[in-house]
Each structure stands twice: as C-alpha cells, then as structure tokens.
C-alpha beads as a LAMMPS data file, in Angstrom:
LAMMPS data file: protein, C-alpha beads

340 atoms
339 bonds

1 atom types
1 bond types

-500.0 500.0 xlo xhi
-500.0 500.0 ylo yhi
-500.0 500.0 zlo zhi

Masses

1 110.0

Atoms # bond

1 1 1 114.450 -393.415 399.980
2 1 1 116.036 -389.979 400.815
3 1 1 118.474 -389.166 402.706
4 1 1 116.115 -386.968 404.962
5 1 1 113.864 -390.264 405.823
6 1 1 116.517 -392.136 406.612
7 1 1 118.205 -389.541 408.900
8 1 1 114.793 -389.137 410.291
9 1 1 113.718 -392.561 411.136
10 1 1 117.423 -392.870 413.238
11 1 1 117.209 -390.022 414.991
12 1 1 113.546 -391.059 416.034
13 1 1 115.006 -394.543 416.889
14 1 1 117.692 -392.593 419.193
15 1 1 115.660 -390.426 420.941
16 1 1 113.445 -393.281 422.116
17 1 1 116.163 -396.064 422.811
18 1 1 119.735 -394.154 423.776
19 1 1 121.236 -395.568 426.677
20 1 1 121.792 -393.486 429.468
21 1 1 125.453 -392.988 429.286
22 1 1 127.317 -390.996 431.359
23 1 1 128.743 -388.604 428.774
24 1 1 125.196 -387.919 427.574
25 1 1 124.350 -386.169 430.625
26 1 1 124.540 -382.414 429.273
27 1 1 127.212 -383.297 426.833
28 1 1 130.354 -381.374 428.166
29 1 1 132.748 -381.585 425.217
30 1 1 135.552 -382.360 427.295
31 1 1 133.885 -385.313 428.823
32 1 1 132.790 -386.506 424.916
33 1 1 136.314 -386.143 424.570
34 1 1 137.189 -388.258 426.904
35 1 1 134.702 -390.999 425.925
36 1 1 135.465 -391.149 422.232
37 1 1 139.650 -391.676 423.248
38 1 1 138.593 -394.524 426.034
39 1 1 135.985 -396.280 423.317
40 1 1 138.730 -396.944 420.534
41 1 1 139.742 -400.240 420.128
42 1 1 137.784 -400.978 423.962
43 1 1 134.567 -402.448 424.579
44 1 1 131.829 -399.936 426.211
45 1 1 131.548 -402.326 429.528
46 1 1 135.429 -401.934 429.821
47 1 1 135.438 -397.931 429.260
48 1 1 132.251 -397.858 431.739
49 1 1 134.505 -398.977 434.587
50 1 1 137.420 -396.571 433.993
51 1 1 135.747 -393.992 432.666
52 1 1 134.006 -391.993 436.117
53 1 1 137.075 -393.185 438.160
54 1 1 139.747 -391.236 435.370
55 1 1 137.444 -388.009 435.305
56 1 1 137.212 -388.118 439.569
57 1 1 141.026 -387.752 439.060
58 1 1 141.038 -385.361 436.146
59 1 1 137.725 -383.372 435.683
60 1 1 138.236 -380.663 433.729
61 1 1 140.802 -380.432 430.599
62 1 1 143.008 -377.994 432.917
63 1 1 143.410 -380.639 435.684
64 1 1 144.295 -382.953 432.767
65 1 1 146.993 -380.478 431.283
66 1 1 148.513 -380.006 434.431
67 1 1 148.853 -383.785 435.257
68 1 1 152.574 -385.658 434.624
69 1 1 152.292 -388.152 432.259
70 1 1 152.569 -390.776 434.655
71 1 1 149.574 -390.044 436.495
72 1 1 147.193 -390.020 433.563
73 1 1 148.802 -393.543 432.365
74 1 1 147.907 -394.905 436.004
75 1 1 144.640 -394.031 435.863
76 1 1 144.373 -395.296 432.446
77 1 1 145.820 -398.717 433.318
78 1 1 144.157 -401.529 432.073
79 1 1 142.482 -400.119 429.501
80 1 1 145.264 -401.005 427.204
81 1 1 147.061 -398.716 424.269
82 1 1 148.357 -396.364 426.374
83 1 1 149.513 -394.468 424.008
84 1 1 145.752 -393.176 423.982
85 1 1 146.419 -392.059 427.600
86 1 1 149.703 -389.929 426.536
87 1 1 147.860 -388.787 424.069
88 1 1 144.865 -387.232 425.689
89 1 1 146.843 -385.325 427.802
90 1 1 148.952 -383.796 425.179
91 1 1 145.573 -382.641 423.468
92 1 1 144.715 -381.336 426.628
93 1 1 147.826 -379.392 426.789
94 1 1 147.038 -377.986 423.354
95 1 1 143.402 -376.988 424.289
96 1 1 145.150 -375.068 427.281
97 1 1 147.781 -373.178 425.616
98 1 1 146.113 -372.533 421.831
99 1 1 142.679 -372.317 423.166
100 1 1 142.640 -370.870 426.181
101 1 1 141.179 -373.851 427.857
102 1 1 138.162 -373.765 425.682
103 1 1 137.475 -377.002 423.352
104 1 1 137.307 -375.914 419.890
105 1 1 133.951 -376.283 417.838
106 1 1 134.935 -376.630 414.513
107 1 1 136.398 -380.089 412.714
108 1 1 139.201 -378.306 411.412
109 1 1 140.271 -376.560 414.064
110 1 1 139.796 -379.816 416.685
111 1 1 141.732 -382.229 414.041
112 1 1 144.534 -379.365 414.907
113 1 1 145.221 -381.135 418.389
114 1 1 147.349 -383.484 419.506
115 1 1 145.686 -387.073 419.353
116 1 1 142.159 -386.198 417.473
117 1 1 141.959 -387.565 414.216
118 1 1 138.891 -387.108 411.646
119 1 1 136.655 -389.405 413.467
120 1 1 137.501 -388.104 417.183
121 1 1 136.867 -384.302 415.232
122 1 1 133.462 -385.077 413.905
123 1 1 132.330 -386.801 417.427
124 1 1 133.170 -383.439 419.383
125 1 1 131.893 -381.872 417.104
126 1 1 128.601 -383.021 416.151
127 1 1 127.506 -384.695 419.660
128 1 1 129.118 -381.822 422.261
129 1 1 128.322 -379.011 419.465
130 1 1 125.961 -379.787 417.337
131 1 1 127.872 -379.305 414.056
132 1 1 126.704 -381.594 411.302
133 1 1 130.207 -383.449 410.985
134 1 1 129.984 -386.918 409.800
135 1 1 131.527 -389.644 411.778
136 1 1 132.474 -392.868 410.729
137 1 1 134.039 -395.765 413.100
138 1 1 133.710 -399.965 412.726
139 1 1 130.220 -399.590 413.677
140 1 1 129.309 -396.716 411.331
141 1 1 130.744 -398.342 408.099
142 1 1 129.668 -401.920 408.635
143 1 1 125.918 -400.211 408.450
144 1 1 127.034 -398.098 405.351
145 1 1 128.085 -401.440 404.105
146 1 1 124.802 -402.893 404.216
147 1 1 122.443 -400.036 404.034
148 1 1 123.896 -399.169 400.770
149 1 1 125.642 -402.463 399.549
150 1 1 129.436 -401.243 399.779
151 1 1 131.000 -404.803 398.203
152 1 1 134.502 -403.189 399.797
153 1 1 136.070 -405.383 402.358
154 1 1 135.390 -404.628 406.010
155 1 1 138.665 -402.366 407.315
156 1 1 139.696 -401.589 403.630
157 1 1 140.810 -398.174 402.321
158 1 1 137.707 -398.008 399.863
159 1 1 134.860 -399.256 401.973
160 1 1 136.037 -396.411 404.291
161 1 1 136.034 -394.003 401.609
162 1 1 132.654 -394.921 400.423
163 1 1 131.527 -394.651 404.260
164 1 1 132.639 -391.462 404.776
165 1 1 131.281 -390.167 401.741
166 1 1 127.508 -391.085 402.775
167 1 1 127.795 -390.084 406.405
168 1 1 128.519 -386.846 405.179
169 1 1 126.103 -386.853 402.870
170 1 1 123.137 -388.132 405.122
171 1 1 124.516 -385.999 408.320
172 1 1 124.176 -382.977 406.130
173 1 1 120.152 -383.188 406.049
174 1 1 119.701 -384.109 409.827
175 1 1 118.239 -381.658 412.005
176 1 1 119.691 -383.164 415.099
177 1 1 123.592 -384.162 414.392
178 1 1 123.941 -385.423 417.626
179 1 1 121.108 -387.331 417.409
180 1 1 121.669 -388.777 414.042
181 1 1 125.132 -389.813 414.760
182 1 1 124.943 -391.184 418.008
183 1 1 121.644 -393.239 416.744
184 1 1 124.264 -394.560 414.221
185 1 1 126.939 -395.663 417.168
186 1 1 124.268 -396.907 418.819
187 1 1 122.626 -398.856 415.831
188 1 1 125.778 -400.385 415.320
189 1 1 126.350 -401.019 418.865
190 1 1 122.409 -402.573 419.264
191 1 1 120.846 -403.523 416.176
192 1 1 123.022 -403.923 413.473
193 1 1 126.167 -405.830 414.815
194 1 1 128.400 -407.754 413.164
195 1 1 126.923 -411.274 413.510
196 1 1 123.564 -412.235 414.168
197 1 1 122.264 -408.586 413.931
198 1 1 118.529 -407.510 415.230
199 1 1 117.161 -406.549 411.885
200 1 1 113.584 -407.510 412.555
201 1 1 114.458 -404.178 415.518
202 1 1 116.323 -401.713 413.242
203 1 1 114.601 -398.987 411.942
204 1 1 115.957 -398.642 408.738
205 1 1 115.406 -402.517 407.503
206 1 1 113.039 -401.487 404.634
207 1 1 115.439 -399.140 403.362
208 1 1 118.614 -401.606 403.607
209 1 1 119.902 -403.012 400.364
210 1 1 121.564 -406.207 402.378
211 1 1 118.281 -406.584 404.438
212 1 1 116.076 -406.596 400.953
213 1 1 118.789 -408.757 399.249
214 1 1 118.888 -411.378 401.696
215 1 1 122.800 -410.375 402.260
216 1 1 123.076 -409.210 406.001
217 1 1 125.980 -412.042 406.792
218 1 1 127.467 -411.254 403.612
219 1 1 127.838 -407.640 404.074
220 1 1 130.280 -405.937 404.731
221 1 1 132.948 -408.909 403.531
222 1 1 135.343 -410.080 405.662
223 1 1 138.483 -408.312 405.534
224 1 1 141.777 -411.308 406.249
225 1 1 142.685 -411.439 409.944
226 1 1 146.179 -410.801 411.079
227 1 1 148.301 -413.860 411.978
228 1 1 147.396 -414.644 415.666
229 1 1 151.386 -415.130 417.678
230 1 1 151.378 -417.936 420.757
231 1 1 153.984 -416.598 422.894
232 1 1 155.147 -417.513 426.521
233 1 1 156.824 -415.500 428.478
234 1 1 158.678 -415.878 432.174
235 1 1 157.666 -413.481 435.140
236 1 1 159.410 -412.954 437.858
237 1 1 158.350 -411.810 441.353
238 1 1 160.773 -410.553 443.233
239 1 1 160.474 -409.004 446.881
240 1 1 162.384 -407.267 449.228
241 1 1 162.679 -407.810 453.022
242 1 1 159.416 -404.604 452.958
243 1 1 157.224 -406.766 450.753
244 1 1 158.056 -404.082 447.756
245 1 1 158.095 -405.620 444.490
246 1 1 161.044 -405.264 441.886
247 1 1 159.485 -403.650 438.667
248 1 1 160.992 -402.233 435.487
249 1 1 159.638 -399.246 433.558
250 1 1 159.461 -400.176 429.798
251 1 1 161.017 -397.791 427.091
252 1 1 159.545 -399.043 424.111
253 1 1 156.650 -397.574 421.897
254 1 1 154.519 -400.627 422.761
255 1 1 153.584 -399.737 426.504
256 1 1 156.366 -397.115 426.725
257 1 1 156.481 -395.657 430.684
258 1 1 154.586 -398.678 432.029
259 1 1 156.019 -400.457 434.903
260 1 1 156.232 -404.380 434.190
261 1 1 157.460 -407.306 436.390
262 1 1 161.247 -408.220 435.424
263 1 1 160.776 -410.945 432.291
264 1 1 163.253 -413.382 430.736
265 1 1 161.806 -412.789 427.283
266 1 1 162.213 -409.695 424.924
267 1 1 159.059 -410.433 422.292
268 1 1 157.168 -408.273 423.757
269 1 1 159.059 -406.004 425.794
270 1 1 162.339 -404.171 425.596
271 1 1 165.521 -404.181 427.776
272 1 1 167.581 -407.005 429.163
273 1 1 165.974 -410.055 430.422
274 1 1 167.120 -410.163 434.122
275 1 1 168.870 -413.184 435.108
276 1 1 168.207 -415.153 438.180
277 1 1 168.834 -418.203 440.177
278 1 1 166.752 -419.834 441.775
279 1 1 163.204 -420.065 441.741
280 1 1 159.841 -421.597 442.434
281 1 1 157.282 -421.505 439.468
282 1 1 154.072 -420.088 440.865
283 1 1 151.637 -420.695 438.010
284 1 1 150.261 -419.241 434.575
285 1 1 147.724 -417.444 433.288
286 1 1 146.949 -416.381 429.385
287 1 1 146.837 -412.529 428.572
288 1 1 146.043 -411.090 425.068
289 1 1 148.047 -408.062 423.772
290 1 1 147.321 -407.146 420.222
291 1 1 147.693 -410.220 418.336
292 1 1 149.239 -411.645 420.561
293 1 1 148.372 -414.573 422.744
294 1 1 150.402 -414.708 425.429
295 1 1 151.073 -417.244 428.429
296 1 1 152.866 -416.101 431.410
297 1 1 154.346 -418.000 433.726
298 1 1 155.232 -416.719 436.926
299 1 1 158.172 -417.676 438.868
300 1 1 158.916 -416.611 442.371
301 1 1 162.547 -415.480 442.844
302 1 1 164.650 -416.584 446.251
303 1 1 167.555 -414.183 445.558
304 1 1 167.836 -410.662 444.451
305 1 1 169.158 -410.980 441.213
306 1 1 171.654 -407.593 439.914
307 1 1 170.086 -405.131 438.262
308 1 1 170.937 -401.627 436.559
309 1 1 169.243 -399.080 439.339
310 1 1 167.982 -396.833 436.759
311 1 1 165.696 -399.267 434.761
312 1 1 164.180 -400.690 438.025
313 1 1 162.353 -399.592 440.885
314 1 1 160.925 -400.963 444.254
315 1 1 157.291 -400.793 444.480
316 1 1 155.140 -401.221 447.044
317 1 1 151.904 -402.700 446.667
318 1 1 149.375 -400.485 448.073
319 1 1 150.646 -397.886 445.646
320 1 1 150.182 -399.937 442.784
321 1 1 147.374 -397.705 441.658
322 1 1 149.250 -394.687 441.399
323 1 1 151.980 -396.579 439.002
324 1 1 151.232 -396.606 435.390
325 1 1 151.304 -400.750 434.710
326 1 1 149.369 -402.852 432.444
327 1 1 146.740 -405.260 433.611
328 1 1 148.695 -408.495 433.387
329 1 1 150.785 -407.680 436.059
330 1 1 148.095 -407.667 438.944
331 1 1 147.339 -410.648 437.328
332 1 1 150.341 -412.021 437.940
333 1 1 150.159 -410.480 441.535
334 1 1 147.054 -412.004 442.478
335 1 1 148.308 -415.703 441.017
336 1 1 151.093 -414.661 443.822
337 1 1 148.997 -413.997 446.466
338 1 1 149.187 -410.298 446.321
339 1 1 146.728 -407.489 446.165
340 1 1 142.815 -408.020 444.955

Bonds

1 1 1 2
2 1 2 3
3 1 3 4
4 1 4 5
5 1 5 6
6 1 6 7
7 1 7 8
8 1 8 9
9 1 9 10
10 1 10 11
11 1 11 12
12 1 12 13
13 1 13 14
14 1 14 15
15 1 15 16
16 1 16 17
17 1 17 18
18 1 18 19
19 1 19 20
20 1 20 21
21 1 21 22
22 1 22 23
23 1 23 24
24 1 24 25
25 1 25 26
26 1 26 27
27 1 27 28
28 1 28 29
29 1 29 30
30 1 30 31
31 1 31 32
32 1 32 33
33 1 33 34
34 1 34 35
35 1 35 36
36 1 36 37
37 1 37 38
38 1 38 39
39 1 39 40
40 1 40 41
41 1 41 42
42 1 42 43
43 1 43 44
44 1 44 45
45 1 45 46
46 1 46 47
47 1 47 48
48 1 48 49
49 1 49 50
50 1 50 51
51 1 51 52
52 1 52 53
53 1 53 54
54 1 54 55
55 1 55 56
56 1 56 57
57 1 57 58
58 1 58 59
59 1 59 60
60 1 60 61
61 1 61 62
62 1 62 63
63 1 63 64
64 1 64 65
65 1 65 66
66 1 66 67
67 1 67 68
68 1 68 69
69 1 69 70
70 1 70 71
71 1 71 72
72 1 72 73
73 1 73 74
74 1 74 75
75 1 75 76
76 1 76 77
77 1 77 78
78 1 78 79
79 1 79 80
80 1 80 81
81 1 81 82
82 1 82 83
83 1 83 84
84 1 84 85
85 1 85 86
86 1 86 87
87 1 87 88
88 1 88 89
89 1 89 90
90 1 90 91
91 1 91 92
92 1 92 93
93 1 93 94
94 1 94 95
95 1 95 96
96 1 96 97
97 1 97 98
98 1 98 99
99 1 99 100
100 1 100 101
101 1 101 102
102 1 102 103
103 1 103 104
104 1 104 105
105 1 105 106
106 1 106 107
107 1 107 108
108 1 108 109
109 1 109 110
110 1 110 111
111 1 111 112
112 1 112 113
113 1 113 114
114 1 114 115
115 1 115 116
116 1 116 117
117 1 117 118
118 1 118 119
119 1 119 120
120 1 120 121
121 1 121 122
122 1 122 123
123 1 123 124
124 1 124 125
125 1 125 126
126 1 126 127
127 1 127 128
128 1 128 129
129 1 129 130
130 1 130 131
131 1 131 132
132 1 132 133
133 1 133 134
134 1 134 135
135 1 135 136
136 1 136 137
137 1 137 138
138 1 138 139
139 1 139 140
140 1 140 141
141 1 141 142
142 1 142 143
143 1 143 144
144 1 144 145
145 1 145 146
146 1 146 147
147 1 147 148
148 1 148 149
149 1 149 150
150 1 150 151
151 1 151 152
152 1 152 153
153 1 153 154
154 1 154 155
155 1 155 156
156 1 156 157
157 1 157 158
158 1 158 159
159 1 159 160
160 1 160 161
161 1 161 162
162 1 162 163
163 1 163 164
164 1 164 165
165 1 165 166
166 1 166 167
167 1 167 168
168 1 168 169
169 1 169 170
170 1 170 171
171 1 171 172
172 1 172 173
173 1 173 174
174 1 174 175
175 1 175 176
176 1 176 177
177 1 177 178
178 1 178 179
179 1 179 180
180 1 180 181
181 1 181 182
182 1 182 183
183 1 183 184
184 1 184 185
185 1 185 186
186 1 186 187
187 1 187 188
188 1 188 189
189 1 189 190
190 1 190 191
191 1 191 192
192 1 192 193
193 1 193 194
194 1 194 195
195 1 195 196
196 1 196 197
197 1 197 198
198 1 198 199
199 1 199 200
200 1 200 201
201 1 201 202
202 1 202 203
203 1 203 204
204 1 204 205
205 1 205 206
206 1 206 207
207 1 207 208
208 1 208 209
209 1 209 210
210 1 210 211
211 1 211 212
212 1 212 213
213 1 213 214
214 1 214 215
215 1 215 216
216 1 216 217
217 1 217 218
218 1 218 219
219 1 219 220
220 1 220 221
221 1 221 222
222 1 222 223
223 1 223 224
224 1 224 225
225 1 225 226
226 1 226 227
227 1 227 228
228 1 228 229
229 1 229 230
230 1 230 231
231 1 231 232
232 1 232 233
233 1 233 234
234 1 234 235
235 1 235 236
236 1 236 237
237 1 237 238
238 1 238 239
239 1 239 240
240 1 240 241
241 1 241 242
242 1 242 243
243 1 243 244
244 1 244 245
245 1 245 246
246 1 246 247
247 1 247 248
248 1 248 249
249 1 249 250
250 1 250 251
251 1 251 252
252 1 252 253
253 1 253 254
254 1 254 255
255 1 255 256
256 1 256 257
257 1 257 258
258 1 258 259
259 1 259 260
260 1 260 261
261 1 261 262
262 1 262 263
263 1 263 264
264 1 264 265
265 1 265 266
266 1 266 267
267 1 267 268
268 1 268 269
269 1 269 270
270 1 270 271
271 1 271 272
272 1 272 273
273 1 273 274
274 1 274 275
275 1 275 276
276 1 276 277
277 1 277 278
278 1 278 279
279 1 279 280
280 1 280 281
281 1 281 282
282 1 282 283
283 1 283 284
284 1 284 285
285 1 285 286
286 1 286 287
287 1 287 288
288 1 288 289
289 1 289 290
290 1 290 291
291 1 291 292
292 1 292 293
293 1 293 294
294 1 294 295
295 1 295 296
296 1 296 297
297 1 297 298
298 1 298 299
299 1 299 300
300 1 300 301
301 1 301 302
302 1 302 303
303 1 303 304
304 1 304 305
305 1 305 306
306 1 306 307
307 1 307 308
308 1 308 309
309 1 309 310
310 1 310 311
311 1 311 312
312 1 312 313
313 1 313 314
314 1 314 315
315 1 315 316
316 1 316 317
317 1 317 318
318 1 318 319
319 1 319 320
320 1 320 321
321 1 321 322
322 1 322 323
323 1 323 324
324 1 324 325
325 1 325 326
326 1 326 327
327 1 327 328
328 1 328 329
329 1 329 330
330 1 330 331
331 1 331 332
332 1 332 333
333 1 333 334
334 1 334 335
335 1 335 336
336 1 336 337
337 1 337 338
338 1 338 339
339 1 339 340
C-alpha cells in the first residue's frame, strides 16, 4: 500500500472519531504545549483533571513566564515528575525573551527551548501549525511496530529509530499533519493498544503486517521491565497549637522544591530523618513513585521534635493548594483526618 493510502485512511478515521479534547478547540499552540508536557508519562483521565484548572491559573505563556517556580509546581501537584512543571515554565521564559512571546513554528527552532525535545517539537508543530513534522511517542511506535513488522523490542534504541524513520516518511505525504498525527495518538490511544487491541475497528487492519500475520500480541516485543523496589517508609504528622502542619521542602532532583511530611527514611527522599518521641501510628496506605512501591505509614507525633528552621516550614492546611507537594501527602492527611 502507499504511504498516501495509509495517511489517508487515518486522517479519515480522525476526522470522524477525535475526541473532543480541550486543546483541540482552535488549537492555540501554547495550550498544545501545555497538553503534550502534562500527557508524558500521565494517563489522559489524570491530565484531564489538571489540565483546565493549571491554564485558569496560567493562561497565556506570559502569565506562565512571570510565575515563581513554586506556583507552577503547586498547580502541577499530583501529576507527578515535576520536573515537567519546572520545566514548562523555563520554556515559557525562553518563548518570552527569544521570541517575543510568540511560540515558534518551526521544529528546529522549538527543539531550541528549554524542556521540548524532538517529540514535544513535532507535536507543536504539526497539530498547532500545521507543519508536516513527524511525531513519534509509546503509542506511535507500538503501531509502527505492527503496521510494518519492526521485530525491535518495545522502548529500544532501534525500534525507535525505525519509528521515526516511517512517521516521517508517511507524515510527509499527508495533506492534513494535524490530522494524520493526532489520528495516530489517537489510534494508539483507541484502537491499537497494547493488549487486547480493537483491530476488527482500526482502519488500517488490511494494510498491517502483524494484523495479516496473525502477530498483533507479538508485536512490538516486550522490552524487560525494571526491577519493581517494596519500600516502607515512616510519616510523621506533626501539629502546632494553630493546627499548621510541620513540612520539609525536599532538595533533591527527585521532587526537588516539593514540600513533604517529615520521614524517618532517606530511600526516597533527601535530608535528615527527623527524630521523635513519642507517637501514635495512625495507619498506611500504598503510593507508587517510579518503580517504586511504597507503603507509608503514618504516625502522629505528641511532641515537637527539633528541627533545623531553614529546611522546615509550618503550613497551614487551607493553603495546601498553593504549596508545591506531591499527592501522597494529602493522602496521608486525609488517613489523619485532615483536609478532603
């Protein structure tokens, strides 16, 4: 089949089943923008929750520039790698002072800012501006992978290769990039997921070398899965005679700026762990970070223990959402009593 038919038939298949996301309502590039940064690594139900709330606070890329870091990583938190958060900002700082305020339209200029890599480039790109940039993300190569029969492993240095190679190569004959690449996404998203995919649905299933081969749950293989880590790790709540909550801003690259509840483990966090007397244990509750699969367990503290002032703060809790913290601690708040 050529490459034209098969760009055709998915940008057909787009036009007729998109969902109506919010970004995809007059494509403003710096809302794309937005949208591509909260979607890595984060499923779209997740980013669907954050994602009106964090451009209420910052709608334009100038309101974003101008924000402190903090405030962009408390809007951002929960979402998880925060370092996305820091990120975004810093590109919007970029846009604002190389730019003037004006999101570039070319790949090679847009890979020139803080935080966009080739993917993020080629999604501005093609969906805000219409460029034909190829893009290629988990979704994008596992249908390379079986449309074409890329024996790589999933994740692997070569199967990406090969992917990028024929998204550039189809993209190049569609006459709606931001069709053709968002009907990719959205195949991937849909249709062609990584078990139990819809093929009797997809479009393209006449034209797919695992589909015609019998070899959809064979392709793309399996790539080995990192160790999983059990970890559990002590929280302690500690208040003061206001109800404000002792918390301690992390320094580390992991969740650097966040503010945590004290711990008595360092496996996950930096610092100290604060030592106490005595306490009550409150419960625990699992949390995933990464690989790791973590149980906290939450202990309420009687005394104020000592602590160095400039490593922890008093927080109140009805101005948690204006801190930058992950989601485990209101987790850890509510298993106390406190907050929603």
């Amino acid at each position: 089949m050529s490459s034209r038919r098969l760009v055709s038939l998915t940008e057909s298949w787009f036009r007729k089943n998109q969902r109506p996301l919010p970004w995809r309502d007059g494509y403003d590039p710096y809302r794309v923008w937005v949208s591509e940064i909260m979607l890595q690594q984060t499923r779209m139900e997740v980013v669907l929750g954050y994602y009106e709330r964090f451009l209420g606070r910052f709608p334009t890329v100038a309101k974003l520039a101008r924000a402190s870091v903090d405030d962009v990583t408390a809007a951002w938190s929960g979402l998880g790698y925060y370092r996305r958060a820091r990120m975004l900002r810093d590109g919007a700082i970029d846009v604002m002072t190389r730019f003037g305020g004006t999101i570039p339209k070319s790949v090679d200029e847009l890979m020139t800012i803080a935080g966009i890599g080739r993917y993020t480039a080629g999604a501005i790109a093609s969906i805000a501006h219409g460029r034909r940039a190829p893009i290629v993300d988990g979704n994008v190569a596992r249908i390379m992978a079986r449309l074409f029969a890329i024996e790589a492993p999933l994740g692997s240095p070569a199967l990406m290769r090969e992917a990028w190679l024929r998204a550039e190569e189809l993209v190049a004959s569609s006459k709606s990039p931001r069709d053709f690449n968002q009907g990719l996404m959205e195949l991937g998203a849909l249709i062609c997921t990584p078990r139990n995919p819809s093929c009797g649905k997809c479009p393209l299933r006449t034209h797919c070398a695992a589909f015609l081969t019998d070899r959809v749950d064979a392709l793309p293989r399996p790539k080995a899965k990192p160790a999983t880590r059990e970890l559990r790790i002590p929280l302690y709540l500690v208040l003061d005679r206001d109800g404000r909550i002792l918390m301690r801003r992390e320094s580390g690259q992991l969740m650097r700026g966040m503010f945590h509840l004290p711990h008595g483990d360092t496996t996950l966090l930096t610092g100290t762990p604060l030592r106490i007397g005595d306490s009550a244990t409150l419960g625990t509750f699992r949390h995933t970070v990464t690989n790791r699969r973590i149980t906290f367990e939450v202990f309420a503290v009687s005394h104020r223990p000592r602590t160095r002032a400039r490593e922890y703060a008093w927080i109140d809790p009805a101005a948690l959402a204006a801190i930058p913290h992950p989601s485990y601690v209101r987790k850890a708040l509510r298993l106390a009593g406190i907050g929603k």
